[in-house]
DOPA-13624 format. One record per residue: residue in three letters; x, y, z of N, C-alpha, C, O in turn. Coordinates in steps of 0.1 Angstrom, whole numbers, plus 5000, padded with zeros to 4 digits. Atoms other than C-alpha are relative to their C-alpha. Layout:
ALAXYZXYZXYZXYZ...
END
This chain:
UNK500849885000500050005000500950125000501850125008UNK499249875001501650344993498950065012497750075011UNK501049934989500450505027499850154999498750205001UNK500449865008501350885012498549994994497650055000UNK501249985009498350824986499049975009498050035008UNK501550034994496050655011499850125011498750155013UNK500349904994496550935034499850154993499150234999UNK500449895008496251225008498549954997497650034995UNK501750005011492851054993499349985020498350055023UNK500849974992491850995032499350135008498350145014UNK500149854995492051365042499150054987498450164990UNK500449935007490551435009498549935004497850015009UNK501450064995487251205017499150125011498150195008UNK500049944993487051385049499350164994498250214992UNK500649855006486951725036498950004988498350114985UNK501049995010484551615006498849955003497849984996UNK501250034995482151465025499449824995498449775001UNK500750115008481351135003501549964990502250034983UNK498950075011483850904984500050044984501050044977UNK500349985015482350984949500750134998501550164989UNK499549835001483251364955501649985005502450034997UNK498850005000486551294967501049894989502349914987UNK499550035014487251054937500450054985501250014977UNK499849955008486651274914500950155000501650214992UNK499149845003488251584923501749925001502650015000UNK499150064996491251324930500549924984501549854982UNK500150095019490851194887500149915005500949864997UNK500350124995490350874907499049885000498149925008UNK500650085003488350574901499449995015500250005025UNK500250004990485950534930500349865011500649865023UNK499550114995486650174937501350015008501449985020UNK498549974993490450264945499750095009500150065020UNK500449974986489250474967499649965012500050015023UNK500850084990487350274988500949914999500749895011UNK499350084996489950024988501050025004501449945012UNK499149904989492650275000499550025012499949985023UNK500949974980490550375029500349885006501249875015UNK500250174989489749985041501749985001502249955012UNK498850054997493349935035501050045013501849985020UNK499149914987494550235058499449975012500149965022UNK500850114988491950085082500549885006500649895019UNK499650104997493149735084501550065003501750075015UNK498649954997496849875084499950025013500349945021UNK500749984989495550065112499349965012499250045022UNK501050054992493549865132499150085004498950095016UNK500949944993491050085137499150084984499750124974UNK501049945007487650215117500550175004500750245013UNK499549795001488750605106498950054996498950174999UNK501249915005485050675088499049925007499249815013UNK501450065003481450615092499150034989498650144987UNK500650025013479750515061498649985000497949885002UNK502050045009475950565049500050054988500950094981UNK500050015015474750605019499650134996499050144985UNK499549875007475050985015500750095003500950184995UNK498850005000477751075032501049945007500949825004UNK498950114990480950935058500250155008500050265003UNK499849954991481751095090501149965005501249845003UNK499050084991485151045112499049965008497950015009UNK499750054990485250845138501250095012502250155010UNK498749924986487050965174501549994992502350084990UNK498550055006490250765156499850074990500950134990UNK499349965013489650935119500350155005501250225001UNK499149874998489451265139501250045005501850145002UNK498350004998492851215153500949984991502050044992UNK499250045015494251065119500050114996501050174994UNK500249885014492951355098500950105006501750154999UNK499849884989493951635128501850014994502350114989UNK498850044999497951455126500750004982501750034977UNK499850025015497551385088500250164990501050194981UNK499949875011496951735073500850075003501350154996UNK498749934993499451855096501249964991501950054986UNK498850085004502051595083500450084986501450154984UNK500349935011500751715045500350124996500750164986UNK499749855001501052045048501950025005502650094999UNK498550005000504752005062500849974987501750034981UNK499350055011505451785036500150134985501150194980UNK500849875006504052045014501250105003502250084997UNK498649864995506552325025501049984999501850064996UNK498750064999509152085028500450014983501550054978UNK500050055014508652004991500350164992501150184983UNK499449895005508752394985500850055004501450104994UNK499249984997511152495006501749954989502750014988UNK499050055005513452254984499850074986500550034976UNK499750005014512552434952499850194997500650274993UNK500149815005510852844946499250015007498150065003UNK501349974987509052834979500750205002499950295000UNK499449864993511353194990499750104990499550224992UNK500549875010510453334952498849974997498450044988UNK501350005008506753194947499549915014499349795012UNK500550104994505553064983498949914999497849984997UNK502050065004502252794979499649895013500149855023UNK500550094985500352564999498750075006498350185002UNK501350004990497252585023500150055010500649975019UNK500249954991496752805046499050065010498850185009UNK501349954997493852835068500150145013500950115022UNK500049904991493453165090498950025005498049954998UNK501149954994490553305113500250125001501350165006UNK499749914995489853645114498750075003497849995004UNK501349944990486953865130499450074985500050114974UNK501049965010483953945109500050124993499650134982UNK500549885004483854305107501750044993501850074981UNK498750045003487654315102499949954984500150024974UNK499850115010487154015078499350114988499950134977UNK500949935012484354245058500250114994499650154983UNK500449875008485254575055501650024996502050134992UNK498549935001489054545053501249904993502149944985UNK499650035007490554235046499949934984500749934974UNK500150065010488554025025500150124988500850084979UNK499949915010488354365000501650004993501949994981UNK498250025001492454345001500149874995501249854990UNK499250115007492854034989500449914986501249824985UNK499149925015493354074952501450035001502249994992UNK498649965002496454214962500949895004502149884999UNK499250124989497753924985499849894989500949844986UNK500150065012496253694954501050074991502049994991UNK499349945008498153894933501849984999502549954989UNK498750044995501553844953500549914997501449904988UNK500150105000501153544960498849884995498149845004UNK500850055005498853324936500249834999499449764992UNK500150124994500252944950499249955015499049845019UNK500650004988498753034984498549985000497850074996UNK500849984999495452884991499250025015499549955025UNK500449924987493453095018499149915000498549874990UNK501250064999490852875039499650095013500050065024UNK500349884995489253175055499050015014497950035009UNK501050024991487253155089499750195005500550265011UNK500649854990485153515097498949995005497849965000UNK500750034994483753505128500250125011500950215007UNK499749984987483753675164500249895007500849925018UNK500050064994483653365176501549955005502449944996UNK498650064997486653225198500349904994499349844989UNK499750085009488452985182501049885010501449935021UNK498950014994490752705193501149964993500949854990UNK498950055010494152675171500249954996500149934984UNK499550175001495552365179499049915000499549804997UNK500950125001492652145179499650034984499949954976UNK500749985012490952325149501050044989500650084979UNK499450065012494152285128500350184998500950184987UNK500149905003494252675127501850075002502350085013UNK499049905003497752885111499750135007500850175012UNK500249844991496853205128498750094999497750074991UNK501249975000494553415137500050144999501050185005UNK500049884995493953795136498650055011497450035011UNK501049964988492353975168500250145005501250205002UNK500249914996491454245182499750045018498949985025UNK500350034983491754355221500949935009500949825005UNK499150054989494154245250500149864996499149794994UNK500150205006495553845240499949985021500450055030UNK500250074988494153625272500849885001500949825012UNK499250155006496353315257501450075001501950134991UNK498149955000500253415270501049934992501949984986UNK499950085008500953115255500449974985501049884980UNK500049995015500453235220501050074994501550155002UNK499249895004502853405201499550114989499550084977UNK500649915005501653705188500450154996501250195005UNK499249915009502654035167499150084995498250054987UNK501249914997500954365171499850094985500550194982UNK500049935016500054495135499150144998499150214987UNK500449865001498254815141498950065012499150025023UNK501049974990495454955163498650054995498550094983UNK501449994999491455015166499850145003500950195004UNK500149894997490255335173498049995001497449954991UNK501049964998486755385185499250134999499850234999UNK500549845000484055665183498550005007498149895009UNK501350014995480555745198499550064988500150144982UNK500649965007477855785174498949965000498849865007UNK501550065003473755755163499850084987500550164982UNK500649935015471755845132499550145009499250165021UNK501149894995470156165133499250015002498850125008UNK501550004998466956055133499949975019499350055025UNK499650054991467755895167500550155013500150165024UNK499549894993469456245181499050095001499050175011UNK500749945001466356425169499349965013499250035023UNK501250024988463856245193500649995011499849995020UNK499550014987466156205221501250095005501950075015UNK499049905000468556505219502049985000502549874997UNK498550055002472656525218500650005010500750115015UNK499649994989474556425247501250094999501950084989UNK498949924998477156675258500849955010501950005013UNK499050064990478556465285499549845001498549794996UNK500250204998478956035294498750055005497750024999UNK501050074986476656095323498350054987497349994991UNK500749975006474056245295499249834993498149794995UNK500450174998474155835282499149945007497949905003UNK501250044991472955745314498549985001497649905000UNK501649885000469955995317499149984992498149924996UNK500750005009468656035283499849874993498649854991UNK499950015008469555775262500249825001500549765011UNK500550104999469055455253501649944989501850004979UNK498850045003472855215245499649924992498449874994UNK499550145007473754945218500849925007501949965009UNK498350044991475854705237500749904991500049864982UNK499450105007478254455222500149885012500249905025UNK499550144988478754105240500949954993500749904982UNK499050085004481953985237500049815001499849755011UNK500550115005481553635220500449885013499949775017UNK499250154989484353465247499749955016500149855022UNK500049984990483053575277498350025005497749995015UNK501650005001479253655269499950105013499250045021UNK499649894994479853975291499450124989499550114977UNK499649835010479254365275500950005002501549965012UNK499049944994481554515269500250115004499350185000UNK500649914997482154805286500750174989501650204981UNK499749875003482355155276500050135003499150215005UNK499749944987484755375290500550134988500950124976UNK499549815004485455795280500550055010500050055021UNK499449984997487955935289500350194996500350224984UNK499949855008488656385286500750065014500050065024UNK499349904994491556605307500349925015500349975026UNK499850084984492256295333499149945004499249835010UNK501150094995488556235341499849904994500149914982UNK500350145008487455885331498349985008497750035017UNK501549984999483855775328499749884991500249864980UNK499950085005482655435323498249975001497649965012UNK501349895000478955505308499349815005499749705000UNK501350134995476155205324499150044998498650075009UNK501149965003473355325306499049894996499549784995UNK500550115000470555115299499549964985499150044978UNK500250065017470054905265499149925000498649865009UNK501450055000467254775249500549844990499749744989UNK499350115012469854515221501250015008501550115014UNK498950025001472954375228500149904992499249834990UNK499750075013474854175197501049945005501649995014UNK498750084998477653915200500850044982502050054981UNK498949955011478854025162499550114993498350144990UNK500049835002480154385151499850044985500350144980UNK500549935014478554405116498350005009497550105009UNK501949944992474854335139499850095004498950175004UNK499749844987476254585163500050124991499550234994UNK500549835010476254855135498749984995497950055000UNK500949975006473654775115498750025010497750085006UNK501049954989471354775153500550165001499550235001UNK500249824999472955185156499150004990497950024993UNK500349945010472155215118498150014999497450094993UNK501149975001468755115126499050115009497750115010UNK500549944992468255365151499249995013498150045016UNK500250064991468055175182500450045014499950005024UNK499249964994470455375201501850064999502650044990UNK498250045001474155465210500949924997501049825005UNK498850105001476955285200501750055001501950174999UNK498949965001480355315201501149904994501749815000UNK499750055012481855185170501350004994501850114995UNK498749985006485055125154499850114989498850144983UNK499949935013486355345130500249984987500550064978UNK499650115016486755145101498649944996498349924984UNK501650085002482954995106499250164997498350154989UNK501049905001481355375109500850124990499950184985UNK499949935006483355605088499350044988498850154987UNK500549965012482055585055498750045006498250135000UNK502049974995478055615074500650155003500350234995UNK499549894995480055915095500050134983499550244980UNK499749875013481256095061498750014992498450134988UNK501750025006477555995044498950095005497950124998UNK500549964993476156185070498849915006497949995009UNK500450125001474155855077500049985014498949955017UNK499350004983475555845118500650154999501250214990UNK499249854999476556185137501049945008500749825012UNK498850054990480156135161499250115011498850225010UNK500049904987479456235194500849955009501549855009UNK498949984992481256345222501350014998502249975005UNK498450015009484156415199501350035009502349975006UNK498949964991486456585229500249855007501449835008UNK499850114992485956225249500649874992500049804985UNK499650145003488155955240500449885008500749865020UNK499950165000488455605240501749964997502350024988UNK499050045000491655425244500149924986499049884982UNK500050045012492955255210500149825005500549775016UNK499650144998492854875206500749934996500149894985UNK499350035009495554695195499649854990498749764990UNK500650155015495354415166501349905002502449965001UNK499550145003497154095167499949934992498849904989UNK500550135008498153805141500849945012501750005019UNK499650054990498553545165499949874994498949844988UNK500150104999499853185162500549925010500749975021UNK500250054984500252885184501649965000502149924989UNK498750044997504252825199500749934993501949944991UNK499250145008504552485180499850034987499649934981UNK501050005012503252605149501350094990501550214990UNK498949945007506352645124499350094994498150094992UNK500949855007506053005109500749944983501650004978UNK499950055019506452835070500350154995500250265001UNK500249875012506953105045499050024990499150124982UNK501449925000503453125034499550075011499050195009UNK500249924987502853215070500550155002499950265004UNK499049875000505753465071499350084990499250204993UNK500349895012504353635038498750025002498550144999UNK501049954997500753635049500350105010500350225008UNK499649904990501953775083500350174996499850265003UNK499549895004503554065066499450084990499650204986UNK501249895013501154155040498950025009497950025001UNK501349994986498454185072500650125005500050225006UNK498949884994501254415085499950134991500150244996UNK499749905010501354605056498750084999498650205000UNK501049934999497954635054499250105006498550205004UNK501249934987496954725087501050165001500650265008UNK499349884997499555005084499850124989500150234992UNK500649965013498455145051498550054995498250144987UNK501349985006494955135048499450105006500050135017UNK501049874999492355445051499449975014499750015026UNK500250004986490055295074500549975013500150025023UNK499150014983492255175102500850105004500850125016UNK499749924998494155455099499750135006500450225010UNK500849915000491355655103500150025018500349915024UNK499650054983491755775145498850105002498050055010UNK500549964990489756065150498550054991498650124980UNK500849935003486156145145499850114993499250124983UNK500349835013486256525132500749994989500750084980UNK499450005012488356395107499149964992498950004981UNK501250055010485756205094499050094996498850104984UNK500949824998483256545098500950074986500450124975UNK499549935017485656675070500149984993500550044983UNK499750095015485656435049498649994992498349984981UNK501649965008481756475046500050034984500750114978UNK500649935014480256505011499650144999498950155009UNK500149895001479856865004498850035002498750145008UNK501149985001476256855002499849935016498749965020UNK500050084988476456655035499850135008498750175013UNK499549914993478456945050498650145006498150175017UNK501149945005475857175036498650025010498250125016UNK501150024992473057075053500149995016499350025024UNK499849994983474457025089499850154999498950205006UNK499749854996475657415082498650005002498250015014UNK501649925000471757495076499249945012498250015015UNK501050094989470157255105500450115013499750175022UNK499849914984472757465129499550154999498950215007UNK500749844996471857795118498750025000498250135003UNK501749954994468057725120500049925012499049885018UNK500750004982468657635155500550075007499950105017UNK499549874998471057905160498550105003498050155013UNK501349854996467758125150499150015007498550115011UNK501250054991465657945168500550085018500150165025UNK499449934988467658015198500050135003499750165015UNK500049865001467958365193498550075002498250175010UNK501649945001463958415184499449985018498650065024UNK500450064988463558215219500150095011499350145020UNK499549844989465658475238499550105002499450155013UNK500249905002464458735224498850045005498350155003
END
């Protein structure tokens, strides 16, 4: 039995779901398939699938085979380029996790260029909030956002977050503009986020001239992921306090207003993070650094402070704020008077 082939077509089963599907994408006869498997079985001593008749499942043993196997594969794999134009054309399989809102508005758009680079690398892309675990789930690295809890990890800080307070205007209209945190409290009704790992809010703290202020206002939504978490502001549910990368373009649209622009928020740093044992290959190393590149480069992340976004407004945007303030300017004045 060549055990290479029966372990490349067993990992391929696995991932195809059904013998027929991994026959064919394999230009393989399905018979030899099925007689590779049994063979790596009996070799084995031990049942690695469960078979019915529309698709196969591991077993406890084939999840440990496959977990050890694609690992091996994927070495071999690096090994094989390493010996030839891995340093001028790296390739191979690389699977990454990275956070949803991240994943949507920043990298997956970028990656054309990283295609472009590198066009032997295949990306197997996990966007989630949810925590992940590395080493079990076979996972090359991860990018994150927020304090690493895993010391463990080795990890490499590739740029920072920057938060903002904001709501639509329709939202500011019926419930007015807070000029201070404690305004939060009082008036105004929060978006909250729940962090996915911890199932906690998170909190949210303002900060202006040394005072700190960590707002507990009361919410009617909280979201475990930060494309929900906007599109609940966008629908005028309440406050939020939003990355800057997720609200700019609404901010410059005039679509969301920034508030409390004097009060900031501390920045958050970003991490790719992988696991200790986890050779950094040179697909790894060249993903890593074009992530680096990115996060150091790009518009939205770059993006830090609210009133900058305020000027970046559409002209006709601009326009119309001027005219809202000066009919409340007159209003004010008629009031006095």
């Amino acid at each position: 039995m060549d055990k290479f082939l029966a372990m490349q077509t067993f990992v391929r089963v696995v991932e195809a779901g059904t013998f027929t599907k991994a026959a064919d994408s394999m230009a393989m006869p399905k018979p030899t398939v099925t007689r590779l498997i049994q063979t790596l079985e009996t070799e084995l001593q031990t049942k690695l699938l469960h078979r019915t008749t529309r698709r196969v499942t591991v077993t406890p043993d084939g999840a440990a085979y496959y977990d050890r196997a694609t690992r091996l594969l994927g070495e071999l794999d690096e090994l094989e380029s390493s010996m030839s134009r891995a340093k001028a054309s790296p390739r191979g399989r690389l699977k990454v996790d990275v956070p949803a809102s991240l994943g949507m508005a920043v990298i997956i758009p970028s990656l054309p260029d990283f295609h472009a680079r590198y066009p032997d690398i295949q990306l197997d892309l996990g966007v989630s909030d949810r925590p992940v675990d590395m080493v079990s789930e076979n996972i090359d690295c991860v990018v994150r956002g927020g304090e690493l809890h895993d010391q463990s990890l080795v990890a490499r800080r590739i740029g920072d977050l920057y938060l903002v307070m904001c709501a639509t205007p329709d939202y500011l209209k019926r419930h007015g503009t807070p000029q201070h945190p404690r305004d939060l409290e009082e008036n105004h009704t929060l978006v909250r986020y729940t962090m996915p790992r911890t199932g906690q809010l998170k909190p949210i703290k303002l900060s202006k001239d040394g005072e700190e202020h960590e707002v507990l206002g009361r919410h009617l939504i909280s979201l475990n992921d930060s494309n929900a978490y906007v599109a609940a502001g966008m629908a005028g549910l309440g406050v939020m306090q939003a990355p800057t990368f997720l609200v700019q373009d609404h901010i410059s649209s005039g679509a969301l207003d920034p508030l409390l622009t004097d009060w900031c928020s501390g920045p958050r740093p970003v991490y790719v993070v992988y696991p200790p044992n986890r050779h950094l290959s040179n697909k790894l190393r060249v993903f890593v650094d074009w992530i680096a590149e990115l996060f150091a480069t790009h518009d939205l992340i770059q993006q830090k402070c609210s009133l900058a976004m305020v000027a970046k407004r559409k002209p006709q945007v601009v326009e119309a704020l001027a005219a809202e303030a000066a009919e409340q300017a007159a209003k004010a004045i008629a009031a006095a008077a």
